[in-house]
C-alpha positions as a Markdown table, in Angstrom:
| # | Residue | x | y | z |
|---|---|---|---|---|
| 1 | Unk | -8.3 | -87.4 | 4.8 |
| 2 | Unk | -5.6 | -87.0 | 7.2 |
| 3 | Unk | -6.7 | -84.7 | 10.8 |
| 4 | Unk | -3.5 | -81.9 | 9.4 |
| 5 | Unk | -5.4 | -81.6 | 6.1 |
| 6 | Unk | -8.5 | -81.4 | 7.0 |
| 7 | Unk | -7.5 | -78.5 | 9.6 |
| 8 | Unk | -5.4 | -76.6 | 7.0 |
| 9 | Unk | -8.4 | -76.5 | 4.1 |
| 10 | Unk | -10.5 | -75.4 | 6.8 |
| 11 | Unk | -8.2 | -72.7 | 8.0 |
| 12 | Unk | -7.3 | -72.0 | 4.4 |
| 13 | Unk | -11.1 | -71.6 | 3.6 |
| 14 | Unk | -11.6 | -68.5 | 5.9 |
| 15 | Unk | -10.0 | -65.9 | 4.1 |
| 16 | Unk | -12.2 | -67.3 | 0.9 |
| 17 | Unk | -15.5 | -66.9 | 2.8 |
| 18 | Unk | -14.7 | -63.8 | 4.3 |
| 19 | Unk | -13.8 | -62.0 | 0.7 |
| 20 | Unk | -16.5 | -63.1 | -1.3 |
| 21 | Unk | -19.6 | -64.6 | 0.8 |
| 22 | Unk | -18.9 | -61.8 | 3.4 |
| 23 | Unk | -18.8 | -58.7 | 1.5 |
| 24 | Unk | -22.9 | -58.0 | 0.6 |
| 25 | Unk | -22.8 | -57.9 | 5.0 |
| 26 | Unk | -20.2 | -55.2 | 5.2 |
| 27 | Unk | -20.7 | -52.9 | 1.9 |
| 28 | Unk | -20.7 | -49.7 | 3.6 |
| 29 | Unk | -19.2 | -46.5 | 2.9 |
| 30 | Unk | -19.5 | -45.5 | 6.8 |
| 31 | Unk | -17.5 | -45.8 | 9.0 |
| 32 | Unk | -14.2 | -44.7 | 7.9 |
| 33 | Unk | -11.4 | -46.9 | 9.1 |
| 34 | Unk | -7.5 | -45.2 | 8.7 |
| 35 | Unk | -9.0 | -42.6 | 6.1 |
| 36 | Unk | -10.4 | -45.6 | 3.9 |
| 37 | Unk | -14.2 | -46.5 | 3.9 |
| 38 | Unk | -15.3 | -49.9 | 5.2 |
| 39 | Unk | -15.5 | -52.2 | 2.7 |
| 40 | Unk | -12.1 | -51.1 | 1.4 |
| 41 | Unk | -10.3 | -51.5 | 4.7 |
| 42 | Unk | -12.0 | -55.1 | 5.2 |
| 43 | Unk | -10.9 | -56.4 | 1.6 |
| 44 | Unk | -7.3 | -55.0 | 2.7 |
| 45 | Unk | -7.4 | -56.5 | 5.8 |
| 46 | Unk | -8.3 | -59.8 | 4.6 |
| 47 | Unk | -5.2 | -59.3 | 1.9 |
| 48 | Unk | -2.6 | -58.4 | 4.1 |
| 49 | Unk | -4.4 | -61.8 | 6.5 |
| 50 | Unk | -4.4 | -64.2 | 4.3 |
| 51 | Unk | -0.9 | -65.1 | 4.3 |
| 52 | Unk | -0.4 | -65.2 | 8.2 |
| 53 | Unk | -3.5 | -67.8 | 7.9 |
| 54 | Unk | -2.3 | -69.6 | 5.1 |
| 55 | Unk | 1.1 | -69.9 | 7.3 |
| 56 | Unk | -0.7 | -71.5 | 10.2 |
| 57 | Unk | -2.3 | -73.8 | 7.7 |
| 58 | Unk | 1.0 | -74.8 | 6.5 |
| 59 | Unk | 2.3 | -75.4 | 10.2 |
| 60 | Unk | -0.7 | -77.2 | 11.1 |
| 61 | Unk | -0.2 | -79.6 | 7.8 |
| 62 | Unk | 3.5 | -80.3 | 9.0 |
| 63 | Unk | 2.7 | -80.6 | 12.8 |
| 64 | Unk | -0.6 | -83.8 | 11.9 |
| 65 | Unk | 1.2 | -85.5 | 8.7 |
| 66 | Unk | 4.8 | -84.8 | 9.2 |
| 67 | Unk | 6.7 | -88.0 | 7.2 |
| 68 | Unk | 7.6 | -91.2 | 9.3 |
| 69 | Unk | 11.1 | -91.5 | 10.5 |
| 70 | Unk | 13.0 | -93.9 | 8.2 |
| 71 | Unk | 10.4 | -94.0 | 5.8 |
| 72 | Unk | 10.0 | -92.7 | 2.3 |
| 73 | Unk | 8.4 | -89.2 | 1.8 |
């Protein structure tokens, strides 16, 4: 596996952790964040997140393995 790859599924991996193994640590109703309780605000956080993560991913994976000049793709 290439060192891009390898970087991206790991980045790509967070927001997966975070919004399934995480949630048993941070199921509270207290405190209230913007008028929402916890646990709501952290799964919208991690929704509205994901993409900016996913995006570095994606610049990561074309930084590592970008195609060789002259080469096929």
């Amino acid at each position: 596996m290439q060192k891009g790859t390898k970087y991206a599924l790991i980045l790509g991996a967070i927001p997966f952790i975070t919004l399934v193994f995480a949630l048993p640590l941070v199921n509270r109703i207290k405190p209230i964040v913007l008028g929402l309780p916890f646990l709501l605000f952290w799964i919208l956080s991690w929704v509205l997140l994901t993409p900016l993560i996913l995006f570095i991913a994606y610049l990561l994976e074309e930084k590592f393995n970008s195609p060789k000049e002259g080469g096929k793709e």
